[in-house]
C-alpha positions as CSV (number, residue, x, y, z in Angstrom):
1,X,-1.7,-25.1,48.1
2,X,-3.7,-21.9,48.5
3,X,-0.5,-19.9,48.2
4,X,0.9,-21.8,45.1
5,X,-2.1,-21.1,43.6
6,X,-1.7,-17.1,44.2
7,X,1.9,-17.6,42.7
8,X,1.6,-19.1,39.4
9,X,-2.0,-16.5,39.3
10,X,0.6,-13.6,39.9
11,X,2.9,-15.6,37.3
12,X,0.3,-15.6,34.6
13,X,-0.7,-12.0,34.9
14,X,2.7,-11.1,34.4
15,X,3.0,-13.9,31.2
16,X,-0.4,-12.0,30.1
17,X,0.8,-8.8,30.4
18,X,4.6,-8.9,28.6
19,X,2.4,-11.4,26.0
20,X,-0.5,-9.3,25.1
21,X,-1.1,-5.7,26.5
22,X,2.6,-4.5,26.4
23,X,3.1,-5.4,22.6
24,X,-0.4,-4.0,21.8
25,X,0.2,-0.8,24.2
26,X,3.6,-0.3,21.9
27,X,1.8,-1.0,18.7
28,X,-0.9,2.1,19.8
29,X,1.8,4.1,20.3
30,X,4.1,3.7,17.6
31,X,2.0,2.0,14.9
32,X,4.6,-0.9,15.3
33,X,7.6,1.5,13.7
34,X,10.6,1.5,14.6
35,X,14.1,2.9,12.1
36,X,15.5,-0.3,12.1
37,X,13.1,-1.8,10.5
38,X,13.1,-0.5,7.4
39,X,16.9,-1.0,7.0
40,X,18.6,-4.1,5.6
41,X,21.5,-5.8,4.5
42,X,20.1,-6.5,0.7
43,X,22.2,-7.4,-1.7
44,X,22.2,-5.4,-5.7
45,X,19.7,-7.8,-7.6
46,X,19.5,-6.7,-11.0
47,X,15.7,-8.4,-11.1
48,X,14.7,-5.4,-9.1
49,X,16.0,-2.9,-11.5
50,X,13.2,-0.5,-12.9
51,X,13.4,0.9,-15.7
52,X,14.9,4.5,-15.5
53,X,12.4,7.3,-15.4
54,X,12.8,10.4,-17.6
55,X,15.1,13.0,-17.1
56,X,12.6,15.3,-16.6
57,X,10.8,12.8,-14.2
58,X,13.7,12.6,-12.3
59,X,14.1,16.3,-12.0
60,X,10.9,16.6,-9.9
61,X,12.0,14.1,-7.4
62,X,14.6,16.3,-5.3
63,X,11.8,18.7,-4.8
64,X,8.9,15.9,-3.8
65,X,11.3,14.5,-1.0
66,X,12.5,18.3,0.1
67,X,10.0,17.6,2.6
68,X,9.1,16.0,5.9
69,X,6.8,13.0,5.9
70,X,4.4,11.9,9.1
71,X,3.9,8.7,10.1
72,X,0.4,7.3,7.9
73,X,-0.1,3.8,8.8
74,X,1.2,0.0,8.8
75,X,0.5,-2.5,6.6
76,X,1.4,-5.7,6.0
77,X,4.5,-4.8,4.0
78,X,5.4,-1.6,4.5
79,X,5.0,1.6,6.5
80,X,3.4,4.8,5.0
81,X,4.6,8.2,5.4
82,X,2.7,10.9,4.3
83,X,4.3,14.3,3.0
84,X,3.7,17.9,4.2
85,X,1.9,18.5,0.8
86,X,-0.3,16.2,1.8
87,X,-0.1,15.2,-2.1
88,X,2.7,12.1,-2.1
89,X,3.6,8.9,-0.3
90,X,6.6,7.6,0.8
91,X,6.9,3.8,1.4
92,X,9.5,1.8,3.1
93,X,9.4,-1.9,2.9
94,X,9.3,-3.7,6.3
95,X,12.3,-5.7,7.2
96,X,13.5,-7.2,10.3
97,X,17.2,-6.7,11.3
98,X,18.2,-10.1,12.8
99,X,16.7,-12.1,10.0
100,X,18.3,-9.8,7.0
101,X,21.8,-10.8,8.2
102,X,24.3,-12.9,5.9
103,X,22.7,-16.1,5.8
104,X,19.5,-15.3,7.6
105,X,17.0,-14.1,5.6
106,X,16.8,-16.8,3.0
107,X,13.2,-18.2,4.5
108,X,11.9,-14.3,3.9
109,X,13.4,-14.0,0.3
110,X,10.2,-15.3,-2.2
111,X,8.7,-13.2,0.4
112,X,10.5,-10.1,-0.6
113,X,10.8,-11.3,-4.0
114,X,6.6,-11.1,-4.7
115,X,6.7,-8.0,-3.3
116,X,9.0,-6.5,-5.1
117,X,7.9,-7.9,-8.5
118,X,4.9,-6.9,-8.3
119,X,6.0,-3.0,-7.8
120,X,8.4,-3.2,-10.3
121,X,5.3,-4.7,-12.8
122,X,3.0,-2.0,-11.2
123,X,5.5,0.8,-12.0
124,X,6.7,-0.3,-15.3
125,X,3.3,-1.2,-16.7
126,X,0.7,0.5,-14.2
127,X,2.0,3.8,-13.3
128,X,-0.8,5.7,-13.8
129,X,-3.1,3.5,-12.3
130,X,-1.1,3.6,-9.5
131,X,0.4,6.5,-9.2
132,X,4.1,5.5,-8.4
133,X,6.1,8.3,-9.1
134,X,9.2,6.4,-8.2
135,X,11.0,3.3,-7.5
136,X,14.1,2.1,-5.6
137,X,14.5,-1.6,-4.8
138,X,18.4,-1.7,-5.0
139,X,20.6,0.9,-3.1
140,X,22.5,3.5,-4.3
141,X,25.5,5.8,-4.1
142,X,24.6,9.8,-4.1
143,X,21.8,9.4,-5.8
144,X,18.9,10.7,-3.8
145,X,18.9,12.8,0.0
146,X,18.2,12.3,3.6
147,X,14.8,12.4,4.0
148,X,12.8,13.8,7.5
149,X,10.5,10.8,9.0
150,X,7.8,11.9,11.9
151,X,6.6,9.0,13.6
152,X,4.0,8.3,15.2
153,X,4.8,9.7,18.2
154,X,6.6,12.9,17.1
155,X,9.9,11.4,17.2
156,X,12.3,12.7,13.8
157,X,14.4,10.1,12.1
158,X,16.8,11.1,9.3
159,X,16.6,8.5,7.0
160,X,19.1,7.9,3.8
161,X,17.4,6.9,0.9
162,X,20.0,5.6,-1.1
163,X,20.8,3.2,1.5
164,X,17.0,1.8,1.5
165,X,14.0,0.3,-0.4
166,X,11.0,2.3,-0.9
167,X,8.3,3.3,-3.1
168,X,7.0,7.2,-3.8
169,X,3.8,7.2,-4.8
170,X,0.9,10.1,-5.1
171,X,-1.5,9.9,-2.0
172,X,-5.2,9.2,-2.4
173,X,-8.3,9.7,-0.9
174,X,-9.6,6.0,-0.3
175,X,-13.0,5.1,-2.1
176,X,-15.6,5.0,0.6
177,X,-14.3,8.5,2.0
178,X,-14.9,10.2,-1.5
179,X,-18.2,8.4,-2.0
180,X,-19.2,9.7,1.5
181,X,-18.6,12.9,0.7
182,X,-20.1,13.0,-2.5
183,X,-22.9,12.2,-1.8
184,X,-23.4,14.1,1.5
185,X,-22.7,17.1,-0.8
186,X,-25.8,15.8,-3.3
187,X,-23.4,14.9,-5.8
188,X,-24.7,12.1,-6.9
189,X,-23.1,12.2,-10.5
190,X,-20.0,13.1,-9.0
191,X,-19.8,9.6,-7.4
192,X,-21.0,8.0,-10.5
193,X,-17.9,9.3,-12.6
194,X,-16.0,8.2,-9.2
195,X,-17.1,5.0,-10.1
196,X,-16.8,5.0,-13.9
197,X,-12.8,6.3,-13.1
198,X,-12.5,3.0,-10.7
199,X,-13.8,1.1,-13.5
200,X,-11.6,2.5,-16.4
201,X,-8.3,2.1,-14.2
202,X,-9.1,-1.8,-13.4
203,X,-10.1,-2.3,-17.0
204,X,-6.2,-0.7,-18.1
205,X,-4.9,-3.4,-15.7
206,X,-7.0,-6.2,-16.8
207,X,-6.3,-5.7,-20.3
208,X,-2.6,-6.0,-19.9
209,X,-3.1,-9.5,-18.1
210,X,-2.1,-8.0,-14.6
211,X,-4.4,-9.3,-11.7
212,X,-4.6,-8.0,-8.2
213,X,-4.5,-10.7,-5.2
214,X,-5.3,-8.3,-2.5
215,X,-8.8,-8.9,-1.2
216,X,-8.9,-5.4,0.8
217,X,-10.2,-3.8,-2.2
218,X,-11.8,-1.0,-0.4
219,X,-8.6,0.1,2.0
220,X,-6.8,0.0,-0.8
221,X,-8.2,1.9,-3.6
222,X,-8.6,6.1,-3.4
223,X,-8.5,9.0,-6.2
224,X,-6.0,11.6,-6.3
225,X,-7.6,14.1,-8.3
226,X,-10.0,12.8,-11.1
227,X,-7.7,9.4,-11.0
228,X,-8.5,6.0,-9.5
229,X,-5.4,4.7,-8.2
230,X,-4.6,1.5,-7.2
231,X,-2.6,2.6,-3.6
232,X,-0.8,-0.7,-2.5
233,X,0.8,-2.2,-5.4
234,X,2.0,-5.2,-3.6
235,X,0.1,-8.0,-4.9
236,X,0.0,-8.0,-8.5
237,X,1.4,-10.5,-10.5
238,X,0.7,-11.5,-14.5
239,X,-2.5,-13.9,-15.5
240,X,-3.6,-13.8,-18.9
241,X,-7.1,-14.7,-18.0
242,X,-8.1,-12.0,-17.1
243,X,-8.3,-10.3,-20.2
244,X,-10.9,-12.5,-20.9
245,X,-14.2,-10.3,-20.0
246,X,-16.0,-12.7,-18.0
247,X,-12.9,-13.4,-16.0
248,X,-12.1,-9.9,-15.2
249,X,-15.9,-9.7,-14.2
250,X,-15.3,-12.9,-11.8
251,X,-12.0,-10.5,-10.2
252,X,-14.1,-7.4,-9.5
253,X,-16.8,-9.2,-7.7
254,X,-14.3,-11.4,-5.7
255,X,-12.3,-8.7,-4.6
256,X,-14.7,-5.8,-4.3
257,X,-17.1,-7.8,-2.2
258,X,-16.4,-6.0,0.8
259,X,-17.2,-2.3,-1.6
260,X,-19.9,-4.3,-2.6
261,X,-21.3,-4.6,0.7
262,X,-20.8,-0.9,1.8
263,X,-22.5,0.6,-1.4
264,X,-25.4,-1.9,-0.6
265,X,-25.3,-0.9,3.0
266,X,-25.0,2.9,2.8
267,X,-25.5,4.1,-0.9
268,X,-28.0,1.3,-2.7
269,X,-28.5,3.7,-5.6
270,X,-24.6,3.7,-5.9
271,X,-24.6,-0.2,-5.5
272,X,-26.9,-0.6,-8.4
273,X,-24.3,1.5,-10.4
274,X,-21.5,-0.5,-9.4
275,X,-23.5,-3.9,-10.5
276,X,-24.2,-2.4,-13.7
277,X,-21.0,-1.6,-14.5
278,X,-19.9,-4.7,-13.4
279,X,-22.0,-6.7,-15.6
280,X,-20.6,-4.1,-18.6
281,X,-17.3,-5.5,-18.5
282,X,-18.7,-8.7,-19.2
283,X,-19.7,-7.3,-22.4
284,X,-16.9,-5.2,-23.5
């Protein structure tokens, strides 16, 4: 008895190990990337055409991806790579090989489809609020270059745009990091104006009838420059309500709550900012 006992102890070590620590070890390691990942089989779907950019626009895009980009971080729908100018973005929608095959990715369609309508609403109607500097849901023929990728672990991986879906967007310095620093340098009015930018950028969206469903406000909103940006786009979608004051005002304090919290927490005089301007848009 003893020794069956030992056996199926050994048994579920082994079941705990392949189950929990392995896949969390390799998530550490790699920030759960792998090149495969951001391939697929994707049809042409003329819903995910953007509108075309400017020629001029589209000069400068050779030259922002003339560069190698370093693994940033994971999120739920897409993996960020960061530029050696430190000053854009590039995106790659997360995708999972044996389920984007003929036939076997219709469960993880709407999926795709929310996602990519709301960049497509974000970049034709929010771009500055966002800071999207380009778009490519749909592949394409000798259209754009083979990019660089670092990942996390140093590894290269030439990557062919044309052949995938990704966003470039500006980086941003997230919210609470530019807060911090503002007001361990004293500038207290500095943050302010952070906060009055924040402000003016929802307001543009609001306005237009576009709502935001992500509740990670604070992850997800920096400044690049003197510009609040919205930096994951992926949750938008159109609601006429809110350009109804008092409904945009219900938004901001269900989705900022956890801003809220920190200004409260760390900065109360910058709190009692953010609640006045909050209660201004009720107002406006």
């Amino acid at each position: 008895m003893g020794a069956i006992l030992k056996k199926l102890a050994g048994i579920s070590l082994v079941f705990y190990f392949f189950l929990f620590v392995l896949p969390r070890f390799c998530y550490e390691k790699t920030g759960d990337f792998w090149y495969q990942t951001i391939l697929s089989d994707l049809p042409f779907n003329p819903r995910w055409e953007a509108e075309r950019i400017s020629s001029a626009e589209m000069e400068m895009i050779p030259s922002l991806l003339n560069q190698r980009f370093f693994f940033l971080g994971s999120g739920m729908q897409c993996f960020a790579f960061l530029g050696e100018d430190e000053k854009t973005v590039l995106k790659f929608f997360k995708h999972s090989p044996s389920l984007l095959k003929k036939g076997r990715f219709l469960w993880h369609r709407p999926f795709l489809d929310s996602i990519f309508d709301s960049y497509k609403l974000a970049f034709q109607e929010l771009k500055e609020e966002t800071g999207i500097l380009f778009l490519h849901l749909n592949k394409t023929r000798s259209l754009l270059p083979t990019v660089t990728l670092i990942d996390k672990m140093g590894n290269p991986h030439q990557i062919a745009l044309d052949e995938t879906e990704f966003v470039l967007q500006k980086a941003g310095e997230l919210i609470c990091k530019r807060l911090r620093r503002q007001m361990e340098d004293q500038d207290i009015s500095g943050a302010k104006r952070s906060l009055d930018t924040l402000f003016f950028a929802l307001s543009r969206g609001y306005r237009k009838g576009i709502k935001n469903n992500d509740r990670a406000f604070r992850r997800n909103v920096g400044f690049s420059g003197d510009h609040a940006l919205l930096l994951d786009a992926g949750s938008l979608l159109c609601d006429e309500r809110v350009k109804i004051p008092m409904e945009a005002q219900k938004e901001v304090l269900q989705k900022g709550r956890n801003l809220q919290n920190w200004l409260l927490k760390h900065y109360p005089e910058l709190h009692v900012y953010y609640m006045n301007l909050v209660q201004q848009m009720k107002e406006e």
